[in-house]
N, CA, C and O atoms as CSV, one atom per row, in Angstrom:
chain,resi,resn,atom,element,x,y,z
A,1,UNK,N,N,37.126,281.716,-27.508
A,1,UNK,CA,C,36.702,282.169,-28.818
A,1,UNK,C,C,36.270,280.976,-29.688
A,1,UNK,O,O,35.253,281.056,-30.377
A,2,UNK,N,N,36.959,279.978,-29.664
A,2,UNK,CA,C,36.847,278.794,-30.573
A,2,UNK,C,C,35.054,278.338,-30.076
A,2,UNK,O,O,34.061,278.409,-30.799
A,3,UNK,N,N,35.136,277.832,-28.475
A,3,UNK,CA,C,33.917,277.552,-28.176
A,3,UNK,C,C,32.821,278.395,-28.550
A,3,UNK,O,O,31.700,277.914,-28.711
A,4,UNK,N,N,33.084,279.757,-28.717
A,4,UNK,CA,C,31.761,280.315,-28.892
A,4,UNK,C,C,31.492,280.159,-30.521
A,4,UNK,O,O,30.304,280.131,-30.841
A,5,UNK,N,N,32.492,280.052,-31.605
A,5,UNK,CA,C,32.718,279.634,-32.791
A,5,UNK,C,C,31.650,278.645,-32.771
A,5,UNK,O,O,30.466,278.764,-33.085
A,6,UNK,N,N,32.184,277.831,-32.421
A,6,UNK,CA,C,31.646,276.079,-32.328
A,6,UNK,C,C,30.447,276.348,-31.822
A,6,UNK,O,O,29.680,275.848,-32.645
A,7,UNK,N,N,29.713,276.901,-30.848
A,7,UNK,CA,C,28.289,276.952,-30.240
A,7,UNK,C,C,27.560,277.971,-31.368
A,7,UNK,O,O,26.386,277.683,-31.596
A,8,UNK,N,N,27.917,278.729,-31.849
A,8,UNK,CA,C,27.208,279.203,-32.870
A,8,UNK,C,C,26.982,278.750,-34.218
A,8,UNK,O,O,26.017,279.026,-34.930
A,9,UNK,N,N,28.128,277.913,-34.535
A,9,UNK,CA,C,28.076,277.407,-35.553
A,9,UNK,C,C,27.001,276.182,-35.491
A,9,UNK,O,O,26.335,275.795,-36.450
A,10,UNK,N,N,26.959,275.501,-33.793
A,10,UNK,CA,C,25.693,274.837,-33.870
A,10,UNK,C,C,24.300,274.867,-33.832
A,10,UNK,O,O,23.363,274.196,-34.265
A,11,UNK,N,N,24.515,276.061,-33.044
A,11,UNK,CA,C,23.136,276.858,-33.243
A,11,UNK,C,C,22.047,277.291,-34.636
A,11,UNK,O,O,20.817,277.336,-34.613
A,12,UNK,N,N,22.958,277.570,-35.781
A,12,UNK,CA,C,22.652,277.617,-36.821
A,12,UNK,C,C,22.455,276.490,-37.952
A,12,UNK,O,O,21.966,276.653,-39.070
A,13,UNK,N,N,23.030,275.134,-37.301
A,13,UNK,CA,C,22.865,274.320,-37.843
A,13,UNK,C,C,21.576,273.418,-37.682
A,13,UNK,O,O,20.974,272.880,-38.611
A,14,UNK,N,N,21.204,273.336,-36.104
A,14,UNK,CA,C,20.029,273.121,-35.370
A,14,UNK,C,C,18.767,274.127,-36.098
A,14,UNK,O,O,17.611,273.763,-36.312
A,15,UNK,N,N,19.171,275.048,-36.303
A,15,UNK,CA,C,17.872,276.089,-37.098
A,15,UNK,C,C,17.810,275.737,-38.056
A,15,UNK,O,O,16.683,275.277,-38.242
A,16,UNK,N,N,18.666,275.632,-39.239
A,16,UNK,CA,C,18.175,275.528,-40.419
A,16,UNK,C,C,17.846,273.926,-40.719
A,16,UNK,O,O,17.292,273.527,-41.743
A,17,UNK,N,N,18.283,273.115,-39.657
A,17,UNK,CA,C,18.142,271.499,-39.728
A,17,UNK,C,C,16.529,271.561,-39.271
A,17,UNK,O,O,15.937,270.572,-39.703
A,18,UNK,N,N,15.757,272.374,-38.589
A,18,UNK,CA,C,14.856,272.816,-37.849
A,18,UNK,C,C,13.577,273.122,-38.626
A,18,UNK,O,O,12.494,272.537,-38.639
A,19,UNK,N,N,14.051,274.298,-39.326
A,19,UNK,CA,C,13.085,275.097,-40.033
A,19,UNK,C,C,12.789,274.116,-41.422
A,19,UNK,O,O,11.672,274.035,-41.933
A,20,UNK,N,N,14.288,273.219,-42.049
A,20,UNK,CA,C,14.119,272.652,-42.838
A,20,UNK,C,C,12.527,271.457,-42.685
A,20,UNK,O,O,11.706,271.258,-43.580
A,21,UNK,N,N,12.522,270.936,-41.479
A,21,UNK,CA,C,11.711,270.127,-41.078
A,21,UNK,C,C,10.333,270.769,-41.211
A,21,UNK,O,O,9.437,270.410,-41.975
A,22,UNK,N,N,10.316,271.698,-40.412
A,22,UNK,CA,C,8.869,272.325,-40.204
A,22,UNK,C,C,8.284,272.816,-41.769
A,22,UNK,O,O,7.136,272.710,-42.202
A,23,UNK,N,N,9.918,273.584,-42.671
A,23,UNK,CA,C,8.866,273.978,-43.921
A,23,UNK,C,C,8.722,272.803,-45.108
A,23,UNK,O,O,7.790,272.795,-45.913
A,24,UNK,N,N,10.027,271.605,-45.074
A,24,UNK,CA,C,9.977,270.744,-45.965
A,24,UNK,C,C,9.824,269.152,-45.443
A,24,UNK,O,O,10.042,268.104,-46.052
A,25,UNK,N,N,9.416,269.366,-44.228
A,25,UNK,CA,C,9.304,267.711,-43.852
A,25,UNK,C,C,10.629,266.479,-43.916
A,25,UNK,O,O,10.700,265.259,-43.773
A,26,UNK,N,N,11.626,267.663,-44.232
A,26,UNK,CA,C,13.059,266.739,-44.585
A,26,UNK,C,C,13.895,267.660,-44.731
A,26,UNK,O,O,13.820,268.746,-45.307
A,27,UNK,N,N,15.324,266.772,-43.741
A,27,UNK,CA,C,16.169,267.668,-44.155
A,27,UNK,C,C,17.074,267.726,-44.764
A,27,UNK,O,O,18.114,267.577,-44.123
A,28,UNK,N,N,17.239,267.991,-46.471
A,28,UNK,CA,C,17.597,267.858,-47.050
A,28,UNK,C,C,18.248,268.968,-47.764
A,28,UNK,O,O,17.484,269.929,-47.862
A,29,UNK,N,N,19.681,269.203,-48.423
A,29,UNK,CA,C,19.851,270.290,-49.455
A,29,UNK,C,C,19.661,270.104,-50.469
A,29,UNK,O,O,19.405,271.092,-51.157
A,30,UNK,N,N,19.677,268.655,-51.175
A,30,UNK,CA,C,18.664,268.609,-52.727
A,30,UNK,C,C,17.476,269.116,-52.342
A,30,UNK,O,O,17.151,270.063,-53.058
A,31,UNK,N,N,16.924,268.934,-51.738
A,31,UNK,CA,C,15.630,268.958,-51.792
A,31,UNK,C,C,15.297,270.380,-51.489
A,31,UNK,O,O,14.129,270.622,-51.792
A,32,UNK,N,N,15.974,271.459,-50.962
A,32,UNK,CA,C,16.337,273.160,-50.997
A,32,UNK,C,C,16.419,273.603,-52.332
A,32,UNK,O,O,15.729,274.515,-52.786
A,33,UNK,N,N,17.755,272.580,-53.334
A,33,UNK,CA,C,18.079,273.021,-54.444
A,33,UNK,C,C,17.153,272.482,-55.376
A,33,UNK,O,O,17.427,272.718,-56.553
A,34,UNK,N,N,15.928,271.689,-55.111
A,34,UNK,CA,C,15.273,271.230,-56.369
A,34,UNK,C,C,13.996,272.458,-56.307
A,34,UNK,O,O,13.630,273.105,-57.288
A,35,UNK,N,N,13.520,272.570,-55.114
A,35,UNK,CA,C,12.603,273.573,-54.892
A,35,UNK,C,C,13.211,274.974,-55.377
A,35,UNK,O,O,12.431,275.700,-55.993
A,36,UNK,N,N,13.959,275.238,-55.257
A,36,UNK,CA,C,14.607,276.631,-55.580
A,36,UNK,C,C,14.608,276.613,-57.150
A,36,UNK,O,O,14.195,277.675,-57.615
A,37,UNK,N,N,14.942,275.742,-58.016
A,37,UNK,CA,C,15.287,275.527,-59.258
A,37,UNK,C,C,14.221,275.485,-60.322
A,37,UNK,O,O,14.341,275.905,-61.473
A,38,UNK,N,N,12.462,274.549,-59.426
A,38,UNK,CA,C,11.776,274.918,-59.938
A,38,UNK,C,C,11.037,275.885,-60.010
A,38,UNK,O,O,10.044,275.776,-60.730
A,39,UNK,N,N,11.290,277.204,-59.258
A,39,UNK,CA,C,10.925,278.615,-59.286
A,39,UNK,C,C,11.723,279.513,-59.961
A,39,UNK,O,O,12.648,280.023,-59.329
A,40,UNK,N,N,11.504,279.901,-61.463
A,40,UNK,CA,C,12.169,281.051,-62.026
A,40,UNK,C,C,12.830,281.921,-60.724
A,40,UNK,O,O,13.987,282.197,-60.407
A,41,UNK,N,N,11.651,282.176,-60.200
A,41,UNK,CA,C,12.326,283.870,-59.927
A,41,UNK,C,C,13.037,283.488,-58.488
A,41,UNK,O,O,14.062,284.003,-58.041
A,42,UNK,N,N,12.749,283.117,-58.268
A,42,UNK,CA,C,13.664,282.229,-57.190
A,42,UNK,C,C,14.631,281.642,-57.187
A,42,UNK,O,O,15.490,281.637,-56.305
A,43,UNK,N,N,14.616,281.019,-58.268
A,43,UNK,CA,C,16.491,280.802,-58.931
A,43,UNK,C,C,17.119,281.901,-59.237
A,43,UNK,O,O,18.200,282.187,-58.723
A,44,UNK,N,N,16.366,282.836,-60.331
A,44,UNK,CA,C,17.208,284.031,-60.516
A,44,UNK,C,C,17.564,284.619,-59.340
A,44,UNK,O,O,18.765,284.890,-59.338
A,45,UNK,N,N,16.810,285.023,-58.012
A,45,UNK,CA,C,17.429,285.333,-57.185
A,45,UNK,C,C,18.384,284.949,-55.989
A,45,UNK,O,O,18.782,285.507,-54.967
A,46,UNK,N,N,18.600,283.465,-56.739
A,46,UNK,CA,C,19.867,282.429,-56.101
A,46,UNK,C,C,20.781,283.158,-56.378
A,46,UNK,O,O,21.643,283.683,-55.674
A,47,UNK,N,N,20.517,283.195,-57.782
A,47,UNK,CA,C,21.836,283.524,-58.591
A,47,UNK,C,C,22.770,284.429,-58.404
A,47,UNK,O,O,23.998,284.482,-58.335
A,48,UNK,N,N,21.333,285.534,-58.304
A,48,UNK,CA,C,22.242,286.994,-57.563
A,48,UNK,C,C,22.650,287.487,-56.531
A,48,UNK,O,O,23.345,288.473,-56.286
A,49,UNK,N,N,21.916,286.336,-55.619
A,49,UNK,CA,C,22.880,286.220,-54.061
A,49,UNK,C,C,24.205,285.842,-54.018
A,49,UNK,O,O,25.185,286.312,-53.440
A,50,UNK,N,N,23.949,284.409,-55.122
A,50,UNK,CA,C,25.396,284.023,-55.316
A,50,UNK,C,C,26.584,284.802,-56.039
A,50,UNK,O,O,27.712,284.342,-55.868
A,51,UNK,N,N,26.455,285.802,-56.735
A,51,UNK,CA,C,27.277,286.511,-57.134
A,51,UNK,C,C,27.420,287.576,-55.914
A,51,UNK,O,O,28.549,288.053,-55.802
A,52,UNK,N,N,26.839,287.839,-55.361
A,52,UNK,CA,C,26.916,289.256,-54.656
A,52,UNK,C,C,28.276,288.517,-53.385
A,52,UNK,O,O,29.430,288.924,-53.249
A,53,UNK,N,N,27.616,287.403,-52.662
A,53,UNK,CA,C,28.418,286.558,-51.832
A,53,UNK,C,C,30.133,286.645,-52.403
A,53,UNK,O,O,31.134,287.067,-51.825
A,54,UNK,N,N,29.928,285.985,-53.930
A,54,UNK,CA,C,31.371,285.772,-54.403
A,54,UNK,C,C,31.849,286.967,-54.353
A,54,UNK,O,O,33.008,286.855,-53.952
A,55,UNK,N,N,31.635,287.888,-54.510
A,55,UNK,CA,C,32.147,289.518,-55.020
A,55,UNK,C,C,32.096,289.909,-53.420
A,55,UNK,O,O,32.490,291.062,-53.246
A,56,UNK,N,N,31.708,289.234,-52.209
A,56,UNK,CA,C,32.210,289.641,-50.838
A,56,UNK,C,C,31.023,290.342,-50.490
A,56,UNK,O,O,30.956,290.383,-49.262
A,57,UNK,N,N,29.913,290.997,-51.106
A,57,UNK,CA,C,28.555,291.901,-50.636
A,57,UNK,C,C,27.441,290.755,-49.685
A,57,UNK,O,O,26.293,290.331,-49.821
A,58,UNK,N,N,28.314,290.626,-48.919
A,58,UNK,CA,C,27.543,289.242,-48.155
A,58,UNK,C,C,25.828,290.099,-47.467
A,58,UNK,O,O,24.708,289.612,-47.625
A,59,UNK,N,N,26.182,291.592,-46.642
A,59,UNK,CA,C,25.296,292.165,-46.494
A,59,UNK,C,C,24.895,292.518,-47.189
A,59,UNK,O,O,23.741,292.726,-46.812
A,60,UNK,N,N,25.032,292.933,-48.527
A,60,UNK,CA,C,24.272,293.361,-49.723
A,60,UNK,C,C,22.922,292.072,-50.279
A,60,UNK,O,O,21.743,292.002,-50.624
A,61,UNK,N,N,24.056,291.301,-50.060
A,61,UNK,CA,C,23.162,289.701,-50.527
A,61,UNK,C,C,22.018,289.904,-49.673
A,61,UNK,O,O,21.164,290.700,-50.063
A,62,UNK,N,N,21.824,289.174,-48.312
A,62,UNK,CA,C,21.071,289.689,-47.536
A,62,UNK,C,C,20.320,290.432,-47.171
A,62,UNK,O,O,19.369,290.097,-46.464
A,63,UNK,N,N,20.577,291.828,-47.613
A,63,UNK,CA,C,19.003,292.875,-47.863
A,63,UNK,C,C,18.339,292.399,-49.070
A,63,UNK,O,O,17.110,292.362,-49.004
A,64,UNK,N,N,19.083,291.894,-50.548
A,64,UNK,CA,C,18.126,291.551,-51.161
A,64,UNK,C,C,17.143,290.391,-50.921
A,64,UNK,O,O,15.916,290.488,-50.946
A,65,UNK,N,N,17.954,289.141,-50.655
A,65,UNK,CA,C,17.088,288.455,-49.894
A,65,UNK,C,C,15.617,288.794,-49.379
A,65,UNK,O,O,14.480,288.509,-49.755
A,66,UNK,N,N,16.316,289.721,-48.080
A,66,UNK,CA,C,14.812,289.981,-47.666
A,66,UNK,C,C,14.369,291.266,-47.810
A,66,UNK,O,O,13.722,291.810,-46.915
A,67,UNK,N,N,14.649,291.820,-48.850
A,67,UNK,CA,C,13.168,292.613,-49.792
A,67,UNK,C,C,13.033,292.015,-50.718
A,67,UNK,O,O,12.462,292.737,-51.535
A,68,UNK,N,N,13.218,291.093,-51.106
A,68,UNK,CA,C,12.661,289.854,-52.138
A,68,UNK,C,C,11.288,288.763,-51.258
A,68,UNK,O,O,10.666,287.837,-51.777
A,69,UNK,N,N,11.159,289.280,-49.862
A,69,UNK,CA,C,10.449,288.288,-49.358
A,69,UNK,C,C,9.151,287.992,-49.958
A,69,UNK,O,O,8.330,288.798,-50.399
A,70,UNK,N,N,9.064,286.298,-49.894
A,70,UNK,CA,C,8.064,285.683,-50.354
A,70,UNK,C,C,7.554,284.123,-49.666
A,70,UNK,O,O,8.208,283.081,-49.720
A,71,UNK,N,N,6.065,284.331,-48.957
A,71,UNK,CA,C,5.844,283.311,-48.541
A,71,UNK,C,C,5.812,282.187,-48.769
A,71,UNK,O,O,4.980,281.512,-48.162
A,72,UNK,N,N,6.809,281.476,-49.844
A,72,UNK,CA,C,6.411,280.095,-50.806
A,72,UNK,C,C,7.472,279.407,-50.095
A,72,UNK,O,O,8.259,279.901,-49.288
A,73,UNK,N,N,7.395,278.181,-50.500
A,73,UNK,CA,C,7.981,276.786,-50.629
A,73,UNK,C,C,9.814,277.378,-50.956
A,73,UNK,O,O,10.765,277.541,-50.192
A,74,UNK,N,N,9.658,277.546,-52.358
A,74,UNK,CA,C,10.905,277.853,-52.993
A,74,UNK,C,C,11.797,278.861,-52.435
A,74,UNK,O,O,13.014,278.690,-52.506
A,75,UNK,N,N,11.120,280.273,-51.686
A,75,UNK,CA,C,11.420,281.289,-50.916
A,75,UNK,C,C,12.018,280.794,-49.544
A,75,UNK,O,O,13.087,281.090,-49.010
A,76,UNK,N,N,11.070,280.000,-49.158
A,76,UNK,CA,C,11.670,279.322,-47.628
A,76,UNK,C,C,12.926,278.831,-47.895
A,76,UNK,O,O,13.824,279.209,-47.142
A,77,UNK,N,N,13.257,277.917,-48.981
A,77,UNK,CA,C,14.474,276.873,-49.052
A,77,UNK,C,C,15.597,277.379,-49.450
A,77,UNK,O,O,16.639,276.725,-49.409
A,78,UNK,N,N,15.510,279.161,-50.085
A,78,UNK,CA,C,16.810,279.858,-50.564
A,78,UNK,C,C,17.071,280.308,-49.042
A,78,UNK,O,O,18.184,280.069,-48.574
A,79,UNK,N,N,16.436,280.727,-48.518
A,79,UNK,CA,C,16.471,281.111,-46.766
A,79,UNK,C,C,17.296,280.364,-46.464
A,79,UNK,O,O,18.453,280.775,-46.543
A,80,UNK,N,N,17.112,279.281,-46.101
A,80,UNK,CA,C,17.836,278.520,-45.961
A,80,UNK,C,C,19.662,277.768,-46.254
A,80,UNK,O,O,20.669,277.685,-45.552
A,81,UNK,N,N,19.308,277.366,-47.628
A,81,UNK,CA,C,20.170,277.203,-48.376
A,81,UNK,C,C,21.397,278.744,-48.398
A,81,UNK,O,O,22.607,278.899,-48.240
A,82,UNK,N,N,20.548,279.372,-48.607
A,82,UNK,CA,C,21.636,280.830,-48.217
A,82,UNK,C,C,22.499,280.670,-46.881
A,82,UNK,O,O,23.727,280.633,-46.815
A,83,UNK,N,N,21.518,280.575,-45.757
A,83,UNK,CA,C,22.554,280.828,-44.245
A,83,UNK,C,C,23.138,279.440,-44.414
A,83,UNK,O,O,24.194,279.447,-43.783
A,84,UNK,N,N,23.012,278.660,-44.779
A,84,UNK,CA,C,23.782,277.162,-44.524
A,84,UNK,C,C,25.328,277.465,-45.265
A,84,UNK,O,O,26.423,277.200,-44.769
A,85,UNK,N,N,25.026,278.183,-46.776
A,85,UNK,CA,C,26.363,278.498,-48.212
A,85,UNK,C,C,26.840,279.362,-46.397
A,85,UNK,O,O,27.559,278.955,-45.485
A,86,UNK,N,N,26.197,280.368,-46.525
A,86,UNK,CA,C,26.977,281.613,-45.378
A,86,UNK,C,C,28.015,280.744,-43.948
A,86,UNK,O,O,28.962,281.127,-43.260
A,87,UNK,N,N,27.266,279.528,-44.014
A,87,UNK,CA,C,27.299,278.895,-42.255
A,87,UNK,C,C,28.961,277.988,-42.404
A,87,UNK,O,O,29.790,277.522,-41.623
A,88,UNK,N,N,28.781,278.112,-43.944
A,88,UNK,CA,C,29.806,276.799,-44.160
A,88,UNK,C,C,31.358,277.927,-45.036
A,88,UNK,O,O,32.329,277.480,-45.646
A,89,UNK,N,N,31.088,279.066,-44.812
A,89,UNK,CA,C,32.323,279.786,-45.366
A,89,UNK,C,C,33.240,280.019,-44.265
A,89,UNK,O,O,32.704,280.192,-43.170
A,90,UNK,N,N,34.101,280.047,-44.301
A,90,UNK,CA,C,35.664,280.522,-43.820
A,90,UNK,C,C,35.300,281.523,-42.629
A,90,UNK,O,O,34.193,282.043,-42.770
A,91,UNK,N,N,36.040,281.915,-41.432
A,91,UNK,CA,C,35.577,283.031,-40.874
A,91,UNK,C,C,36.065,284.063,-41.559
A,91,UNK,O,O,35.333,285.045,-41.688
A,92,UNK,N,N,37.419,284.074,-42.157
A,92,UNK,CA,C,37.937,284.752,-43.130
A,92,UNK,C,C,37.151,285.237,-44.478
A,92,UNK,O,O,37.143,286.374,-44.949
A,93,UNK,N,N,36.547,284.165,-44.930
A,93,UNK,CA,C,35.555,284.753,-46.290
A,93,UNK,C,C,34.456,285.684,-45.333
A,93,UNK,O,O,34.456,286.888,-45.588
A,94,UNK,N,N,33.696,285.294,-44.452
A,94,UNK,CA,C,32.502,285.670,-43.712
A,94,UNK,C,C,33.380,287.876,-43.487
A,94,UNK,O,O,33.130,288.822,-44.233
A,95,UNK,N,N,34.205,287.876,-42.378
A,95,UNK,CA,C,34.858,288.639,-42.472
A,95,UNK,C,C,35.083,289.752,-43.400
A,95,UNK,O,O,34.912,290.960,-43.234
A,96,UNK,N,N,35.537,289.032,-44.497
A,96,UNK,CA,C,36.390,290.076,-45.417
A,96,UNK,C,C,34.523,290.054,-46.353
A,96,UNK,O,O,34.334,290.383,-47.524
A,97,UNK,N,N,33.855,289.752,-45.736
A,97,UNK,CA,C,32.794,290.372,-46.641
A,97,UNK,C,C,31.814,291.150,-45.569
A,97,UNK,O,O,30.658,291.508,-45.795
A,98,UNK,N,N,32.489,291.309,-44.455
A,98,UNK,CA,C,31.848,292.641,-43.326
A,98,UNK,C,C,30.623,291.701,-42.829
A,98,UNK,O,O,29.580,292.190,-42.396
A,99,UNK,N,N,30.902,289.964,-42.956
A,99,UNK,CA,C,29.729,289.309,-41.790
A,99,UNK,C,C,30.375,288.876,-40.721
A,99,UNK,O,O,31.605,288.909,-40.683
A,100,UNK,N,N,29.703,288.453,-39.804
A,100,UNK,CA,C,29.595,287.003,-38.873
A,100,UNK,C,C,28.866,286.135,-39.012
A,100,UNK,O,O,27.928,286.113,-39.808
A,101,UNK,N,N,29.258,285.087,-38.083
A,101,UNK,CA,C,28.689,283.653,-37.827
A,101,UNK,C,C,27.573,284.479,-37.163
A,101,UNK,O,O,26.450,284.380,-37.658
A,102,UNK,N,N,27.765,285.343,-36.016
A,102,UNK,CA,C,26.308,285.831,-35.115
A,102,UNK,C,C,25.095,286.380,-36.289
A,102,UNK,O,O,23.944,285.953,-36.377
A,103,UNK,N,N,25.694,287.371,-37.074
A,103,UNK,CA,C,24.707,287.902,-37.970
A,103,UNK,C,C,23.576,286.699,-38.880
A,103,UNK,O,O,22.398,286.871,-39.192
A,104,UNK,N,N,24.647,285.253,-39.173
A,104,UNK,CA,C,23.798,284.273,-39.811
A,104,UNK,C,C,22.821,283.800,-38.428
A,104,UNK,O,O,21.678,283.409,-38.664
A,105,UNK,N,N,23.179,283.835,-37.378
A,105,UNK,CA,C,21.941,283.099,-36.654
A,105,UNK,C,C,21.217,284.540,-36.390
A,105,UNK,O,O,20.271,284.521,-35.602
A,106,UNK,N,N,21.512,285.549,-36.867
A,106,UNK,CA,C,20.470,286.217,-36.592
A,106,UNK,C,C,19.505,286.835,-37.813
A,106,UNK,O,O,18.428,287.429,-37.767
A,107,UNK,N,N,20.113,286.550,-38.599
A,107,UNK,CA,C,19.396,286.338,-39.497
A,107,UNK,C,C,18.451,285.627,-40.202
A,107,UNK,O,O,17.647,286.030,-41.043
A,108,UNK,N,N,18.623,284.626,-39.803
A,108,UNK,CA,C,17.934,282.789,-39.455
A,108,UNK,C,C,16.710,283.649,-38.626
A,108,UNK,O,O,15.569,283.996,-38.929
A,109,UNK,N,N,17.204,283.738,-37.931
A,109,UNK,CA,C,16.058,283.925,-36.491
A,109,UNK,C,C,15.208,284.991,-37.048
A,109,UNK,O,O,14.003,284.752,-36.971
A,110,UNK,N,N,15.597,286.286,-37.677
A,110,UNK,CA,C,14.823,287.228,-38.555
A,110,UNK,C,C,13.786,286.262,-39.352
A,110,UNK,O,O,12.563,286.230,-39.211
A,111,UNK,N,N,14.421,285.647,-40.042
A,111,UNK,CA,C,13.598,285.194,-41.531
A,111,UNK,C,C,12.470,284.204,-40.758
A,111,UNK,O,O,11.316,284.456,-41.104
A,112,UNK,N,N,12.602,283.211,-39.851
A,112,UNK,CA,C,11.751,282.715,-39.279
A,112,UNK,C,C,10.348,283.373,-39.087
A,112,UNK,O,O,9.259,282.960,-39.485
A,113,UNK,N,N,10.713,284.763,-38.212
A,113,UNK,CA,C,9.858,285.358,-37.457
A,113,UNK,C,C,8.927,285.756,-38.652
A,113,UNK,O,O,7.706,285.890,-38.732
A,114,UNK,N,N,10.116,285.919,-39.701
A,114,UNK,CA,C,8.950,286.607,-40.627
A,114,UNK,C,C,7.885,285.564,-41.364
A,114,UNK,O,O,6.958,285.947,-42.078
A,115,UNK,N,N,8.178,284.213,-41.070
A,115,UNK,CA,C,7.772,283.202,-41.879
A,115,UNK,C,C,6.419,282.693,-40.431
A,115,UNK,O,O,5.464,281.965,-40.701
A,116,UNK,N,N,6.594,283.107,-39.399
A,116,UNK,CA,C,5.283,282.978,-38.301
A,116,UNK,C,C,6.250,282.328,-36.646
A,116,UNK,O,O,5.805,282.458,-35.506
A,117,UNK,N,N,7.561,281.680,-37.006
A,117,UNK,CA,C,7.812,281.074,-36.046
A,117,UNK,C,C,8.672,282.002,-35.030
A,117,UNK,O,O,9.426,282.921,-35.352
A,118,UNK,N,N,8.431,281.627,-33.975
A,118,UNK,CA,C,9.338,282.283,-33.109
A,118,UNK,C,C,9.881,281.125,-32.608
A,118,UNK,O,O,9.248,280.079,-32.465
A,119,UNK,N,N,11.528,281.355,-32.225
A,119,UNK,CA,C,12.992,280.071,-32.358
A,119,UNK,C,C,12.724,280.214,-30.489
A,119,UNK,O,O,12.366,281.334,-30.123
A,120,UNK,N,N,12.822,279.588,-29.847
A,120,UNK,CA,C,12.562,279.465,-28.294
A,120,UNK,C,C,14.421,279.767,-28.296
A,120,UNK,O,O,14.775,279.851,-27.120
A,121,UNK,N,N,15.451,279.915,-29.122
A,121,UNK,CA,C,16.640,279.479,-28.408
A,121,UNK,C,C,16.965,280.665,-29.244
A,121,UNK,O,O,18.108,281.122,-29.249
């Protein structure tokens, strides 16, 4: 159980270390949170991921997400920045808000596809 923990947890780290490259040339989380910050509506909808997350609506978060989809810069890096907040919670927080670690790499792998890439792994 632990190993498959640990292999997924790298898996998702390799993606968003990944995608970070391909959409920002760096991989960086300032550089997620500066892009995100200079988009109104893109911050506002940080915001309300981030509340939905704290309040445990981890899948709730997540559909808004993506019916919020938007092909930009700032859109790519909450993608991101989202499954990484998700990648780095508790299995216990993940859990008691009705996710997994699997659902973040598959969700990763969703948002990609929708952004043109297909993940070979």
């Amino acid at each position: 159980m632990e190993y498959e923990r640990g292999w997924v947890m790298r898996q998702i780290d390799m993606i968003v270390r990944f995608l970070s490259m391909v959409f920002m040339q760096k991989d960086s989380q300032e550089s997620r949170t500066v892009l995100i910050s200079q988009d109104a509506e893109t911050d506002l909808l940080s915001r309300v991921l981030t509340e939905l997350v704290h309040a445990g609506k981890i899948g709730e978060a997540e559909d808004a997400l993506f019916n919020a989809f938007s092909d930009t810069d700032s859109y790519r890096a909450l993608v991101l920045q989202f499954y990484s907040d998700l990648s780095s919670m508790s299995d216990a927080e993940l859990e008691n808000g009705g996710f997994s670690r699997e659902e973040i790499l598959q969700g990763l792998r969703d948002a990609a596809t929708r952004f043109g890439i297909v993940l070979p792994w």
